[in-house]
MMTF fields as JSON, N, C-alpha, C and O atoms, coordinates in Angstrom:
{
  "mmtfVersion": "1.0.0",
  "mmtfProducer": "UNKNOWN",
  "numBonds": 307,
  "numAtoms": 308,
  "numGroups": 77,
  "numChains": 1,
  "numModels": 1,
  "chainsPerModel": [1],
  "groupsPerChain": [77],
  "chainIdList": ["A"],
  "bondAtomList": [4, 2, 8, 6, 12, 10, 16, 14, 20, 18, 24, 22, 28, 26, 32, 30, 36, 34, 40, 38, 44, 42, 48, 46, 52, 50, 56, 54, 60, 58, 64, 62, 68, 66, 72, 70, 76, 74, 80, 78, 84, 82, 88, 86, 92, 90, 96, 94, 100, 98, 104, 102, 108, 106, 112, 110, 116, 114, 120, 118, 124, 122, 128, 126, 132, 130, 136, 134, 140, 138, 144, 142, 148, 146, 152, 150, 156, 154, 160, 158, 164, 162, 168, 166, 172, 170, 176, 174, 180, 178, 184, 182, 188, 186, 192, 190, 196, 194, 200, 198, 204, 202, 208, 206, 212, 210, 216, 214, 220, 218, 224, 222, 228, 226, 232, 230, 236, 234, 240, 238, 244, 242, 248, 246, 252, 250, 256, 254, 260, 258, 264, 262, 268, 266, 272, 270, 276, 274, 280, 278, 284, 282, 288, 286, 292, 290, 296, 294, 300, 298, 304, 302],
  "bondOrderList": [1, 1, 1, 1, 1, 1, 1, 1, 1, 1, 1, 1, 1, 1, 1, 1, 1, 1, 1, 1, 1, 1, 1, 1, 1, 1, 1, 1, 1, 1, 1, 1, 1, 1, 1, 1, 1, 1, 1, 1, 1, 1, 1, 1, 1, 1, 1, 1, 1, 1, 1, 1, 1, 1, 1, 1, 1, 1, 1, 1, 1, 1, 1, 1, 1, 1, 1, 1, 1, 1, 1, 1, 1, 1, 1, 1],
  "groupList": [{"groupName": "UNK", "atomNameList": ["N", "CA", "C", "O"], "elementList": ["N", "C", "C", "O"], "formalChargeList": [0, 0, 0, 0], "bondAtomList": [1, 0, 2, 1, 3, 2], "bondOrderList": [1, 1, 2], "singleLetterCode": "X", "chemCompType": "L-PEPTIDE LINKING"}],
  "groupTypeList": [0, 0, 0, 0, 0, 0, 0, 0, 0, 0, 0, 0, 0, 0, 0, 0, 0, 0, 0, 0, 0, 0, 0, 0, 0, 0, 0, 0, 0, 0, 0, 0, 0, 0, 0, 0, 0, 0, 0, 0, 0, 0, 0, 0, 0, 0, 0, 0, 0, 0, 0, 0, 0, 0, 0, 0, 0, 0, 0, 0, 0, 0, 0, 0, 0, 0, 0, 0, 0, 0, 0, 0, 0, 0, 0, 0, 0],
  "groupIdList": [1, 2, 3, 4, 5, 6, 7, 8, 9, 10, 11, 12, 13, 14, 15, 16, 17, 18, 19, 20, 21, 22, 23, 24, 25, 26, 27, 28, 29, 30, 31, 32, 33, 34, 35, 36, 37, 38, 39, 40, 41, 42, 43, 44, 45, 46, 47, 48, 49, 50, 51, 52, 53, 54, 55, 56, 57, 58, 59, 60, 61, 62, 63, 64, 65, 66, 67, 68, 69, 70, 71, 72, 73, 74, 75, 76, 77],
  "secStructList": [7, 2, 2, 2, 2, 2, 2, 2, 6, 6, 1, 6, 2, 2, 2, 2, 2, 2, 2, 2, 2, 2, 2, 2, 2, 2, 2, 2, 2, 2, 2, 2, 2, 6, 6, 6, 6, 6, 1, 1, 7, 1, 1, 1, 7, 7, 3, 3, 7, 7, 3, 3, 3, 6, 6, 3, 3, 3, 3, 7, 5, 3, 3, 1, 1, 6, 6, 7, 7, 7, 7, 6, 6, 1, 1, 5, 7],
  "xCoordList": [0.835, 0.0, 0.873, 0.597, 1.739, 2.79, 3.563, 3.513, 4.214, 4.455, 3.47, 3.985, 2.267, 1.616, 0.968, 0.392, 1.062, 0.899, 2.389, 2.385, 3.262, 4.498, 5.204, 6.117, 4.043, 3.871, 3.242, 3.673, 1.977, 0.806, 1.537, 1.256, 2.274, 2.248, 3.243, 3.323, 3.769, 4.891, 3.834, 4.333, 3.0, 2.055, 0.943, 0.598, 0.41, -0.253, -1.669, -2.534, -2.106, -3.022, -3.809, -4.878, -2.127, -2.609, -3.411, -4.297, -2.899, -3.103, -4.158, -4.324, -4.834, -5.754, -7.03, -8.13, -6.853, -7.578, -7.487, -8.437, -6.51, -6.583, -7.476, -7.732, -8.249, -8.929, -10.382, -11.142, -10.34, -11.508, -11.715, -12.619, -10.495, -10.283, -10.532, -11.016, -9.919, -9.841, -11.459, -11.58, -12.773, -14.246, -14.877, -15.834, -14.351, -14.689, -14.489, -15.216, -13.661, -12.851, -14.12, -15.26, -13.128, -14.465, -15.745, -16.191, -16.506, -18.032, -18.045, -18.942, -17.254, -17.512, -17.607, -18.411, -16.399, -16.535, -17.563, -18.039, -17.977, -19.177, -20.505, -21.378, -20.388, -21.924, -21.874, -22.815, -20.617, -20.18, -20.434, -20.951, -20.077, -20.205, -22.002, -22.456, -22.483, -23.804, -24.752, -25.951, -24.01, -24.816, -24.631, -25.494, -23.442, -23.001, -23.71, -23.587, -24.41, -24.86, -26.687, -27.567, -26.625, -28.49, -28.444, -29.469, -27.592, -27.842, -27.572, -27.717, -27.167, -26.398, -28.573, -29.506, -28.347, -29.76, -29.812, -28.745, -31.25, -31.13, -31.118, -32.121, -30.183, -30.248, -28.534, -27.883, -28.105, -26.483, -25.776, -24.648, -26.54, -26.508, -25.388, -25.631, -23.877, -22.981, -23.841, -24.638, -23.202, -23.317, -22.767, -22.151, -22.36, -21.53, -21.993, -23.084, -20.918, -21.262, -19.987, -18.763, -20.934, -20.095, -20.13, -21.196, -18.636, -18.833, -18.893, -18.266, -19.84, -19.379, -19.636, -20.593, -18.955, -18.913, -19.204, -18.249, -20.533, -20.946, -21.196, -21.788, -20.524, -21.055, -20.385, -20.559, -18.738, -17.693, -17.821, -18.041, -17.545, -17.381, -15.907, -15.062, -15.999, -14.449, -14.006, -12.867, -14.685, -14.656, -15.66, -16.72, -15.638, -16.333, -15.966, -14.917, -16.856, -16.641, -17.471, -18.694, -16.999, -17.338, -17.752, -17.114, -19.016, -19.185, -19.922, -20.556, -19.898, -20.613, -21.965, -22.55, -22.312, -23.726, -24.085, -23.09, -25.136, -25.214, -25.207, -26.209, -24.603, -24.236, -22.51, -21.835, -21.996, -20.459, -20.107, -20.64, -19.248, -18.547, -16.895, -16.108, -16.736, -15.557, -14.827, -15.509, -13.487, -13.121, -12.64, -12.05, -12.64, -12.423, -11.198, -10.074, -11.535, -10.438, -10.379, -9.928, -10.838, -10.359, -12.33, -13.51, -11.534, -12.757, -12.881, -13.469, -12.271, -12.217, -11.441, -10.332, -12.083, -11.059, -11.523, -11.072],
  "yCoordList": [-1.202, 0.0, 1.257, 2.182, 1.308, 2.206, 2.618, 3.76, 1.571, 1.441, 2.076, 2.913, 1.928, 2.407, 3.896, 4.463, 4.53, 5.47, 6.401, 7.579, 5.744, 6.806, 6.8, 7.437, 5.468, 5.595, 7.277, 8.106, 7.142, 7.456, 9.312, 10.241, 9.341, 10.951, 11.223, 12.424, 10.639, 11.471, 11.601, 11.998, 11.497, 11.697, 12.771, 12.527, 13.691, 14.302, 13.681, 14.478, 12.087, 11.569, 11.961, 12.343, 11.459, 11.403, 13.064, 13.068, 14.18, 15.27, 16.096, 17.224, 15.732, 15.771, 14.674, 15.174, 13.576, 12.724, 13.177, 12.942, 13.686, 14.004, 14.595, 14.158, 15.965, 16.081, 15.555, 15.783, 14.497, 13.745, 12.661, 12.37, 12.376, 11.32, 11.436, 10.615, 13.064, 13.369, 13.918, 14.602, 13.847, 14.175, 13.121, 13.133, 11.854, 11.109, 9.997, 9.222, 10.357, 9.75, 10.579, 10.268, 11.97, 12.884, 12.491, 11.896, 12.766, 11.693, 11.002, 11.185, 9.249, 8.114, 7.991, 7.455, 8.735, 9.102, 9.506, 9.044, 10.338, 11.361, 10.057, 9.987, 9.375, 8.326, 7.323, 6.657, 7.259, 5.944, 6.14, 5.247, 7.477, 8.235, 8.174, 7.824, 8.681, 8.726, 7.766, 7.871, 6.66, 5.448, 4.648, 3.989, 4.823, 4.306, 5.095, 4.714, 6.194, 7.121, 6.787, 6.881, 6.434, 6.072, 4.675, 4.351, 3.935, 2.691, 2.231, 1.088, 3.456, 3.183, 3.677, 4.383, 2.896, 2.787, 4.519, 5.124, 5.288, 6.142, 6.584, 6.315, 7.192, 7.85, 7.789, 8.689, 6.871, 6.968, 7.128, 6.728, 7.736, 8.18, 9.323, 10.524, 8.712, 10.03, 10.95, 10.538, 12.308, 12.712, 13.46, 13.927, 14.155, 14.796, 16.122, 16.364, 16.812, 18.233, 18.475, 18.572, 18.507, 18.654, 19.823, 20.406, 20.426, 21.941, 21.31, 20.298, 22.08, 21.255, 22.316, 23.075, 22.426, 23.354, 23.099, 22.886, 23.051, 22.699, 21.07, 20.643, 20.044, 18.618, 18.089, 16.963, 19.134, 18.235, 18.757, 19.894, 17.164, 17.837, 17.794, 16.909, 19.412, 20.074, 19.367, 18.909, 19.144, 18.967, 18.146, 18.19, 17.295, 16.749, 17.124, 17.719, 16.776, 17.462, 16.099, 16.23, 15.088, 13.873, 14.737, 15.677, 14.142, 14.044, 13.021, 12.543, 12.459, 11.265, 11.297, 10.353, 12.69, 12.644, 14.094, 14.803, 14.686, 16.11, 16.43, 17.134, 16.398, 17.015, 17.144, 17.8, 16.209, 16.451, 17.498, 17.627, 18.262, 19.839, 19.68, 19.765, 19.348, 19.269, 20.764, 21.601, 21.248, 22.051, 22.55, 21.638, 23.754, 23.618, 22.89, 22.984, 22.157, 21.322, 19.942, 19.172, 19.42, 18.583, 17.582, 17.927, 16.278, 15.279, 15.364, 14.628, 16.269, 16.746, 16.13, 15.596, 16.285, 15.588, 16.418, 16.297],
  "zCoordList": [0.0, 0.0, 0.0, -0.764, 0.691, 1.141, -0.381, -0.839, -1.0, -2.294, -3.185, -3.925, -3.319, -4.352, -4.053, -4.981, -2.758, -2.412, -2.927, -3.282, -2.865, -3.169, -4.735, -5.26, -5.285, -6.758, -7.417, -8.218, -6.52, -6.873, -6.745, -7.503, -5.822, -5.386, -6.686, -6.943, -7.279, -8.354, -9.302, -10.355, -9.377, -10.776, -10.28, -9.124, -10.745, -10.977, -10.737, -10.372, -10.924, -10.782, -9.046, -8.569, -8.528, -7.139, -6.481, -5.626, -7.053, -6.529, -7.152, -6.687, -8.057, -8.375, -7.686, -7.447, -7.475, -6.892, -5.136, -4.389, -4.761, -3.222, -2.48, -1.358, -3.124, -2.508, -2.011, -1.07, -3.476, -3.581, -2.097, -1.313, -2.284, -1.384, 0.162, 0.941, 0.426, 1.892, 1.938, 2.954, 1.161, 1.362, 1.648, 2.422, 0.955, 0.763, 2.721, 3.342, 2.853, 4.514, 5.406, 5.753, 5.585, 6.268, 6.277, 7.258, 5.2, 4.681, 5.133, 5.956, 5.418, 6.023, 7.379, 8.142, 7.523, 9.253, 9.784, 10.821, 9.183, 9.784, 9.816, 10.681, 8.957, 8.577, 9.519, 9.951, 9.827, 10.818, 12.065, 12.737, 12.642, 13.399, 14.235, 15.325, 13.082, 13.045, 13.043, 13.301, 12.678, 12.897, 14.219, 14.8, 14.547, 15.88, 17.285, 18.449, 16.839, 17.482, 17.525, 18.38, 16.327, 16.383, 17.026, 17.625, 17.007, 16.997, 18.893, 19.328, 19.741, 20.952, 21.775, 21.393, 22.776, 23.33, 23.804, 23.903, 24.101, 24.274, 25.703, 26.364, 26.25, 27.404, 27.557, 28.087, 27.134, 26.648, 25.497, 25.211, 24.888, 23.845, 23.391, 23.508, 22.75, 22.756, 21.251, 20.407, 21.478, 20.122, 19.567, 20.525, 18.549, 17.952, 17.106, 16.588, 17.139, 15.991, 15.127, 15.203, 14.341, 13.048, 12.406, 12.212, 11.893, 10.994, 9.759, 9.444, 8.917, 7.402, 6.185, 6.344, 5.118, 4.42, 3.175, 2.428, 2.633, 1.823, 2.078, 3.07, 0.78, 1.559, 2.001, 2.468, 2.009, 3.239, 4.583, 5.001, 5.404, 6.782, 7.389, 7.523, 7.756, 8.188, 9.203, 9.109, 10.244, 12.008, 12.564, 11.94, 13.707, 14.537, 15.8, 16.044, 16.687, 17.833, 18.781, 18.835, 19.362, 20.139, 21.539, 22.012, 22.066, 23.688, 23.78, 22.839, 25.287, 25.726, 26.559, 27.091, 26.523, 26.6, 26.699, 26.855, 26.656, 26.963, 27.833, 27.956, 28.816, 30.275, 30.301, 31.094, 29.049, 29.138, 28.29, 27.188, 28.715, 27.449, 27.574, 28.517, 25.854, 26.031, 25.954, 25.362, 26.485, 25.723, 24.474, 23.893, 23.723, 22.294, 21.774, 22.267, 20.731, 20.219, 20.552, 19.705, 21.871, 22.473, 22.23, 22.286, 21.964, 21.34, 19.529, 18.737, 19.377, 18.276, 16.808, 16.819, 15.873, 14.611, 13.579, 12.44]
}
């Protein structure tokens, strides 16, 4: 993998395809996120906020229930 990643960066292919790629991660995360979140019984229920700019999302922001506050940055990806 490592190999074909350091194929991939001498070509023009890769850097054009990059940003696709890093919406595409963000996106999954966020769905995964969100499903792991509907799917947890309710009253323990973590949940998350997300900044998103247009249909990528920039940031998440994890807590484990609404009574917890993280500080800025922190829970964060």
């Amino acid at each position: 993998m490592l190999h074909l990643l350091l194929l991939l960066s001498t070509s023009q292919v890769f850097v054009s395809w990059l940003p696709l790629f890093l919406a595409i991660n963000f996106n999954v995360t966020f769905l995964l996120f969100a499903e792991y979140n509907h799917s947890r019984p309710s009253g323990s229920r973590p949940w998350t906020v997300c900044s998103r700019q247009g249909s990528s999302v920039l940031s998440c922001c994890a807590r484990l229930d609404s009574s917890t506050s993280f500080p800025a940055g922190i829970g964060c990806w």
